[in-house]
N, C-alpha and C positions, 0 to 999 in steps of 0.2 A: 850608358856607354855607347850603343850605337848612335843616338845624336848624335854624341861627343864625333865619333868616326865621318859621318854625314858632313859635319861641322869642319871638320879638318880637311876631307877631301875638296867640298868646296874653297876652303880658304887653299889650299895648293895647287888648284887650276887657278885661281884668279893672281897667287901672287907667280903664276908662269908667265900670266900674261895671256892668258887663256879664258872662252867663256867654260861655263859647266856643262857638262854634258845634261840632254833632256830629260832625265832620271833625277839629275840630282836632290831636286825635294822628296824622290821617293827613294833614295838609298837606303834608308831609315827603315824600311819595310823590307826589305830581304831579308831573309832567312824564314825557319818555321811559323808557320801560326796553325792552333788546331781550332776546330768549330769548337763553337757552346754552343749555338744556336742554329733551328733550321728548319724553315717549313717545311721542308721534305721530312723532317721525323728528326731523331738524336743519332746522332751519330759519337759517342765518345773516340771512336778509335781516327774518325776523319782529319788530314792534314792537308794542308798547302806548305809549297817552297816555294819562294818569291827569290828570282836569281836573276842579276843582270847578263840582259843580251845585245850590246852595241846602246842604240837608244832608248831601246824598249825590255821591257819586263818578259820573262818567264816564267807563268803561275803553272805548277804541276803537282795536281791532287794523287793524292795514296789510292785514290777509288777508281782512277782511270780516266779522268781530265785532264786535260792542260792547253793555254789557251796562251797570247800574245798579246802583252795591254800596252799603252805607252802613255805618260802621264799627259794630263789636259790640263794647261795653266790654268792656276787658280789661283790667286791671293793670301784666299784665307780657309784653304782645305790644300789637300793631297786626292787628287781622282785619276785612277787609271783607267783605260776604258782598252778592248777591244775584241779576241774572238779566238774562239777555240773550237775543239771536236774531241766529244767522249770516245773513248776506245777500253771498253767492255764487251768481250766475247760474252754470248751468251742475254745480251742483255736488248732488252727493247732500244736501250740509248745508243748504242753502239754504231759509229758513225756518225753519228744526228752534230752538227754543228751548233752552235749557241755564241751569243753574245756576254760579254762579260760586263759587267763594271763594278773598281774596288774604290770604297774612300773609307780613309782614315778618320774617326772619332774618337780622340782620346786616346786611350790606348788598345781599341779594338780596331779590326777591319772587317769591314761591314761589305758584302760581294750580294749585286743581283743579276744572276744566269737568267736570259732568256733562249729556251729553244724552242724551236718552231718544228713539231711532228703533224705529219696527217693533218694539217691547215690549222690545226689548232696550237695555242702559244703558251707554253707552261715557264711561271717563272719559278727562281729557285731565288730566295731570299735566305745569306746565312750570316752570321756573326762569327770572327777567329778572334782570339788570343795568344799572344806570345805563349810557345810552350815556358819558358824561362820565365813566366811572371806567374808560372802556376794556371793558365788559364781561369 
């Protein structure tokens, strides 16, 4: 059903006579997705929202992330790339900026955080699924 939606928005800019907005192979990916997976530990309760913002994305985590990615042509994947800052009171991350990048596999979305503390570069590698597919 969201292709289907992706699928149509596309075909209604172009029969306006319009190109597609830079998002449009990643409309598909809005909405929830929760982790399965995640070198930092399990998180069951972890989510992302993936919302359009003009040409770029809106990723805003339930833990206190959220970051600004905009899709990078590609052919034959979906890749968002771009950056964000934790905001967690209380927390060592809290402020700490980090890079983002999401690409789609199938039906997961596959995200690698890097943040840079104290000279040193910690990445976060995690796996989401549709809530709606059951994860």
């Amino acid at each position: 059903m969201v292709r289907l939606a992706a699928l149509l928005l596309v075909f209604n800019v172009i029969a306006a006579g319009g190109t597609p907005p830079a998002h449009a192979q990643a409309a598909f990916l809005l909405g929830d997705w929760q982790q399965i997976a995640s070198n930092a530990g399990k998180c069951p309760t972890c989510r992302i929202n993936l919302s359009s913002r003009g040409d770029d994305v809106m990723v805003a985590a339930n833990n206190g992330w959220s970051a600004v990615v905009a899709e990078q042509p590609r052919p034959d994947r979906v890749i968002l790339t771009g950056s964000g800052r934790w905001q967690v009171r209380s927390s060592r991350l809290d402020g700490k900026q980090f890079t983002a990048d999401f690409e789609q596999r199938g039906d997961r979305l596959y995200m690698t955080m890097r943040i840079v503390t104290g000279g040193r570069e910690w990445t976060v590698n995690a796996v989401y699924g549709r809530l709606w597919l059951g994860s």
